[in-house]
C-alpha positions in Angstrom: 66.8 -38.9 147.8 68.6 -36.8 145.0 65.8 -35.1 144.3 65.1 -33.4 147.9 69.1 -33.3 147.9 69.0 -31.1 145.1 65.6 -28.8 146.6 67.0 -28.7 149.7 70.1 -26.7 147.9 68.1 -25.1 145.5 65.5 -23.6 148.4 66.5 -21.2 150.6 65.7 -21.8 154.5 66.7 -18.2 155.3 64.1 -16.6 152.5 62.8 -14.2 155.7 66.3 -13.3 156.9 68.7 -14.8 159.0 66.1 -16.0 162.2 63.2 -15.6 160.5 62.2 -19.3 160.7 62.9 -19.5 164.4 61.3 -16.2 164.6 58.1 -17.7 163.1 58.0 -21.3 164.0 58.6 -20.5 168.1 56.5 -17.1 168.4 54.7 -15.7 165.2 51.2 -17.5 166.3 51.5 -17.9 169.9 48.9 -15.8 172.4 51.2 -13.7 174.8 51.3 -15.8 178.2 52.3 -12.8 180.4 50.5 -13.2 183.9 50.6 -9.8 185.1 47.6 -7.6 185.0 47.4 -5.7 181.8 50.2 -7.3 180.1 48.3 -10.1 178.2 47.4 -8.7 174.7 48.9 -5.1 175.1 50.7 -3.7 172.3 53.5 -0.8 172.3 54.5 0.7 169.0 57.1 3.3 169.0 57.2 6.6 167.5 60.4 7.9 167.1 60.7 11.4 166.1 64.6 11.0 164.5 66.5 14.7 164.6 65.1 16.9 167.8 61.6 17.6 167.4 60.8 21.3 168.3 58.4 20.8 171.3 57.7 24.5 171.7 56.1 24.7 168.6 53.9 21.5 168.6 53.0 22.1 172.3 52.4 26.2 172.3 52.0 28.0 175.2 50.1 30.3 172.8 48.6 33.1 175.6 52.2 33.5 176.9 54.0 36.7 175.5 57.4 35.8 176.0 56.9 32.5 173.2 56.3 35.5 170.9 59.2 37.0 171.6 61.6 34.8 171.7 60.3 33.3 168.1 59.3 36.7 165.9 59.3 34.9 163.0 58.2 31.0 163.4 55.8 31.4 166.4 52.4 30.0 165.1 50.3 32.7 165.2 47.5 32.9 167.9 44.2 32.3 165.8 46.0 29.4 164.0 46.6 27.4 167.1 44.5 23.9 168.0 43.4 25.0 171.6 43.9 22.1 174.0 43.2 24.0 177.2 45.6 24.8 180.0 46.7 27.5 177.8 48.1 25.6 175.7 47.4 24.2 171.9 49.0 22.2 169.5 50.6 23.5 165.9 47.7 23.8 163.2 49.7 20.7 161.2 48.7 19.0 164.3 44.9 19.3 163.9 44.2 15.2 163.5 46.2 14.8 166.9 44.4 17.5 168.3 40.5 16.1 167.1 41.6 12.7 168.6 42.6 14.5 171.7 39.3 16.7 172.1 37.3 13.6 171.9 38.7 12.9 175.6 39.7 9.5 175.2 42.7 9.1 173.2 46.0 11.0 173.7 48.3 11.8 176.9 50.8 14.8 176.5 53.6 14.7 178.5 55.1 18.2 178.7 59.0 19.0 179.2 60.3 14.8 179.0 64.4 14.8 179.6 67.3 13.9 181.2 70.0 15.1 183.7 72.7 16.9 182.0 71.5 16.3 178.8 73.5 15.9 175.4 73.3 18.0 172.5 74.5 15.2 170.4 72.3 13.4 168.2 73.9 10.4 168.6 74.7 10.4 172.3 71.4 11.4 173.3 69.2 9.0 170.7 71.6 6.3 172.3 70.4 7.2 175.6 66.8 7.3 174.8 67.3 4.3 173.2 69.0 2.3 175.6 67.1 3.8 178.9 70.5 4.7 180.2 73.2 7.7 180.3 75.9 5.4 181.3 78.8 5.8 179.4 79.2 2.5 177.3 75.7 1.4 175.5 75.1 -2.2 174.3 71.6 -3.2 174.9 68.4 -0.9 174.6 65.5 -1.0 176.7 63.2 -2.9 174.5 65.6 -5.3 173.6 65.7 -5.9 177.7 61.9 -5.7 177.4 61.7 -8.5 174.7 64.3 -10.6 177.2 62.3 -10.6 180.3 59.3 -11.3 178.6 60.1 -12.8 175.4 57.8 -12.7 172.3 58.1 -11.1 168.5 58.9 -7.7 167.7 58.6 -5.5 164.4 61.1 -2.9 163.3 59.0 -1.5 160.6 61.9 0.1 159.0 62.3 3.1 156.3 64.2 1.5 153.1 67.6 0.2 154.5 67.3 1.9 157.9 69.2 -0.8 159.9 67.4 -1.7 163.3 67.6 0.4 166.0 69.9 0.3 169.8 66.2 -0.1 171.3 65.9 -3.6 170.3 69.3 -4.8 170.8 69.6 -7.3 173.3 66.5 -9.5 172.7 66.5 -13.1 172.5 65.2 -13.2 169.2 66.6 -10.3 166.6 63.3 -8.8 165.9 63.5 -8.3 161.9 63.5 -5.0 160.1 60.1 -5.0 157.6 59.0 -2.5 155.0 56.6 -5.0 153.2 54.8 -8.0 153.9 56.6 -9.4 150.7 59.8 -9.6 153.2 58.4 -12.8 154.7 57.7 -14.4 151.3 59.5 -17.9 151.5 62.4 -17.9 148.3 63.1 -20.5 146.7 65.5 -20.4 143.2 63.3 -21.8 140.7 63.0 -20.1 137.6 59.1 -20.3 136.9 56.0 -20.8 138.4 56.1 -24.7 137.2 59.1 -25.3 139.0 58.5 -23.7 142.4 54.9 -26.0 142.6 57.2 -28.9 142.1 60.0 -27.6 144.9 57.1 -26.9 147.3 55.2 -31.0 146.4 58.5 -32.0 147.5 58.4 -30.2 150.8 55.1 -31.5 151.2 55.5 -35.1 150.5 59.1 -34.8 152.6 56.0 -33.5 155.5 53.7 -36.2 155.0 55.8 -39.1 155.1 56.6 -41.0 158.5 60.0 -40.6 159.8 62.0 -43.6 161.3 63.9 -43.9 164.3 67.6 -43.5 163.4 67.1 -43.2 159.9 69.7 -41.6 158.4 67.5 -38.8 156.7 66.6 -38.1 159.7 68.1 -34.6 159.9 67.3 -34.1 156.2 63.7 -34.8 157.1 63.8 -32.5 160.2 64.8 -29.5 157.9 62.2 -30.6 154.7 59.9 -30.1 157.7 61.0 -26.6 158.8 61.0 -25.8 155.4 57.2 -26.6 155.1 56.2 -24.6 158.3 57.8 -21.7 156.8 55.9 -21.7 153.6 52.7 -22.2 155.9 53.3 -19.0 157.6 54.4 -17.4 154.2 51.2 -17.9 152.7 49.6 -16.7 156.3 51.8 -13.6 156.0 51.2 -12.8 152.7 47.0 -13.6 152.9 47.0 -10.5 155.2 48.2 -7.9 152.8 45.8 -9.5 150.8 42.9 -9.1 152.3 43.3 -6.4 154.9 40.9 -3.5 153.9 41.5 -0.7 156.4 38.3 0.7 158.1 39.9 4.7 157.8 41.9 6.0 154.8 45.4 6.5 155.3 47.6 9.1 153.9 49.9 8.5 151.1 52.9 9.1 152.9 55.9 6.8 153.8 55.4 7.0 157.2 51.7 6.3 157.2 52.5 3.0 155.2 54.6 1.5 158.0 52.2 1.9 160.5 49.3 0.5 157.8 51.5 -2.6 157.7 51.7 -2.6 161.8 48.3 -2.3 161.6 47.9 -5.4 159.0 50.0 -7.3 161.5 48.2 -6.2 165.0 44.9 -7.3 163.3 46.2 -10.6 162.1 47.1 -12.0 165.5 50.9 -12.9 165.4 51.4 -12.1 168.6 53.6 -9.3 168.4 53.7 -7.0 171.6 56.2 -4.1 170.4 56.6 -2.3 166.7 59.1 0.1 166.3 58.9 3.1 163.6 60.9 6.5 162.9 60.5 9.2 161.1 63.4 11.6 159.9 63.9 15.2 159.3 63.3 16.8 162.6 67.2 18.6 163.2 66.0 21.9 162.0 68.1 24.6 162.2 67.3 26.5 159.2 64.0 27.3 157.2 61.9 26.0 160.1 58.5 27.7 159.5 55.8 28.5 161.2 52.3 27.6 160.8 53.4 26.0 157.2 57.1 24.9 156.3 59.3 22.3 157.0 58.3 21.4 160.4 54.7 21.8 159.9 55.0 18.5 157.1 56.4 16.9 159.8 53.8 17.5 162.5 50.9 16.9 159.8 52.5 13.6 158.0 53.3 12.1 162.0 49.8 13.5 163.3 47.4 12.2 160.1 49.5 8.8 160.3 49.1 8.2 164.0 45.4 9.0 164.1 44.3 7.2 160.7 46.2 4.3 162.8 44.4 4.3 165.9 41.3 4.9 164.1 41.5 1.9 162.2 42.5 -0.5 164.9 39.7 1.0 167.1 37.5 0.4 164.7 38.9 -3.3 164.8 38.4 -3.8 168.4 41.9 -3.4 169.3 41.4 0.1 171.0 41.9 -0.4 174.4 45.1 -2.7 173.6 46.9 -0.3 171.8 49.3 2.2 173.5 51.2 4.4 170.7 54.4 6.3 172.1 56.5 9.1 170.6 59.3 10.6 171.5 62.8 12.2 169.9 66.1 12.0 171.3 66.2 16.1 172.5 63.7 19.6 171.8 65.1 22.6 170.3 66.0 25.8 172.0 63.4 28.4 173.4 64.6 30.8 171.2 64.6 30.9 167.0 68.2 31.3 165.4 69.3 33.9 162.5 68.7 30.6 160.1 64.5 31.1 161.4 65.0 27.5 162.5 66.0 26.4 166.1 69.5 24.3 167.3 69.3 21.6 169.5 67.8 21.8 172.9 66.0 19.8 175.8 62.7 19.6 177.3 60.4 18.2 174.8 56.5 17.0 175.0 56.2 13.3 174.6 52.5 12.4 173.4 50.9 8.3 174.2 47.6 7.5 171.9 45.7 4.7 172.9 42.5 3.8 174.4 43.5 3.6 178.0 46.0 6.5 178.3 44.8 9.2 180.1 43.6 12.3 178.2 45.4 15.3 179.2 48.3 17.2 179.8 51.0 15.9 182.5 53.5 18.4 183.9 53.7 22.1 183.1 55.0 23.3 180.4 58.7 24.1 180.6 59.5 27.9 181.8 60.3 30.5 179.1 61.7 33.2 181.2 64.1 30.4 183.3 66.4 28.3 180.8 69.8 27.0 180.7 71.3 28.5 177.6 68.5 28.8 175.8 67.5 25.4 176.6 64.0 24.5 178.4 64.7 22.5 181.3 63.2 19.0 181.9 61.0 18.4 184.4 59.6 14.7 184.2 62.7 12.0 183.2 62.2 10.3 180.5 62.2 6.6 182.4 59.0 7.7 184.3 57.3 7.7 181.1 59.5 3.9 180.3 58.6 2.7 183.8 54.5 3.4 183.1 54.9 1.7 179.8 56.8 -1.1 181.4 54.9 -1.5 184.6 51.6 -0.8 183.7 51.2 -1.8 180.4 53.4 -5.0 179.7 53.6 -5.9 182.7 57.0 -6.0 183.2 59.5 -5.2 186.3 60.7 -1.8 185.1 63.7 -1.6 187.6 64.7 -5.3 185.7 65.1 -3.3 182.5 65.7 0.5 183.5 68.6 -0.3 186.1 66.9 1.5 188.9 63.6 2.4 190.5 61.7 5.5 188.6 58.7 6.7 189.8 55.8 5.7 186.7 54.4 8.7 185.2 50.3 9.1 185.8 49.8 8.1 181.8 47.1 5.4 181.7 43.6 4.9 183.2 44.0 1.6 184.3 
């Protein structure tokens, strides 16, 4: 009795965070049970693009005349452009997305993605993309609603202390913020090896043993137990970094890391539906650059993550459950600025990578001769994109979580 007195002070039941063992122990290994057609197995991971992404110079309407004018200095010049038809190409950093979207099979571009009335604030605008709503007050974000209507684990594979996102608030279960597998590892305070064996035979024994009705270790028992199925999945958890060998190199970036490690998860068959990732820098207003600069490492470290991603889960079999979406909370302007960068705008591409999305462009590409102060205007609301997503890949009532009927945009070949 003193003994698993003392290792149930010593060990820590909240080594994984704060609902980590409820996390694990109710969802971690279960098969999704959705019903609806095409939600079993799907998977969502989210691409955010934090800072306005310029759209114009990812998605370039490179035969136009007026793009050239309005950008003397950053436009990407002509014979530098990845030709996509339509007119249109995406910047030279972008070459991996644009392979992977020449192959026919893989990527969706959804051209000039907004909102009514749209924000110029960084932090009013990601809150609406975030929470699928431009009312005024914002609690609960779209995939926390997502996760509450159809409940099951969620990732936020998070960038060193970046705290989780307004997305995934409102979910039953707080979906934890990861940047290693080694945030799962069960903790215990023993000081060496020896010791920790010893803590976990206790555990174990605590396991084995029959319990008696109305005993009065009863509870004690109850949370030895707990304890144990913990560790199990801690050793489960940390046997995948172990031993996961991805089928395509990935870049040695950050960003590329994250989505490795969503990749070690998808493959390991936790059960997870959604994964959240960001990556920063995109608000630039000064020292843009053209064909190479700031923006162009942006575009290349997003572009060769994403497609060393979907490579490698295609390779695994996962290709037609995987549905990859990117989006940032507002575009830049049409035109560049005295800085040769570009202020905040509207009317930005959104791209989906996955083996049932439907290759090709959707929309036209905003007007450059017909803006709002500079600014291209939106033609497709972003919740059309959310209500394909929601509809017709989870499987989930979009007007439940988006507050109102929107039309799904033509995204998937389903």
């Amino acid at each position: 009795m003193t003994n698993r007195r003392n290792f149930l002070k010593s060990s820590s039941l909240f080594g994984f965070g704060a609902t980590a063992p409820q996390f694990l122990g109710r969802t971690a290994f279960a098969a999704p049970t959705a019903d609806k057609k095409g939600a079993k197995d799907t998977i969502l991971v989210v691409v955010q693009h934090t800072g306005g992404n310029d759209g114009l110079n990812t998605v370039i309407p490179y035969k136009n005349d007026e793009y050239f004018k309005l950008r003397p200095n950053i436009a990407i010049p002509k014979d530098q452009v990845k030709g996509i038809g339509k007119d249109l190409g995406f910047h030279p950093a972008f070459d991996a997305m644009a392979r992977l979207y020449n192959d026919k099979s893989a990527v969706c571009v959804v051209q000039g993605v907004g909102y009514p009335n749209p924000s110029q604030s960084h932090f009013r605008s990601m809150d609406i993309w975030q929470a699928a709503s431009t009312a005024e007050t914002l609690t609960d974000g779209w995939i926390g609603k997502t996760l509450k209507a159809s409940p099951g684990p969620a990732f936020h594979l998070a960038a060193g202390n970046e705290s989780s996102p307004l997305a995934l608030n409102g979910a039953p279960v707080r979906a934890p913020s990861v940047t290693s597998l080694e945030d799962f590892q069960l903790k215990m305070a023993a000081a060496n090896g020896a010791d920790k064996a010893a803590q976990k035979g206790v555990i174990t024994d605590v396991a084995k043993s029959p319990m008696s009705p109305g005993s009065p270790n009863n509870l004690l028992d109850f949370v030895a137990r707990t304890q144990m199925n913990t560790y199990a999945s801690s050793d489960k958890l940390a046997a995948i970094g172990k031993n996961y060998q991805p089928k395509v190199p990935y870049p040695a970036t950050p960003f590329a890391n994250r989505l490795k490690l969503a990749a070690q998860l998808i493959d390991a068959g936790l059960g997870a539906r959604v994964f959240y990732v960001s990556q920063d820098g995109f608000d630039t207003h000064a020292g843009q650059g053209g064909a190479v600069g700031a923006h162009a490492n942006l575009l290349q470290t997003i572009g060769d993550g994403i497609s060393a991603f979907y490579r490698d889960l295609a390779e695994r079999g996962h290709k037609d459950r995987l549905c990859i979406m990117t989006f940032s909370e507002f575009g830049r302007r049409g035109y560049e600025n005295g800085s040769k960068g570009t202020d905040h705008g509207s009317g930005a591409p959104m791209f989906l990578v996955g083996g049932k999305v439907k290759n090709g462009v959707i929309g036209d590409h905003p007007s450059l001769t017909k803006m709002e102060t500079g600014n291209l205007i939106h033609s497709i609301d972003f919740r059309r994109v959310y209500a394909a997503v929601l509809d017709h890949w989870l499987g989930i009532d979009s007007k439940t979580v988006l507050g109102g009927k929107f039309e799904p945009a033509e995204v998937f070949s389903l």
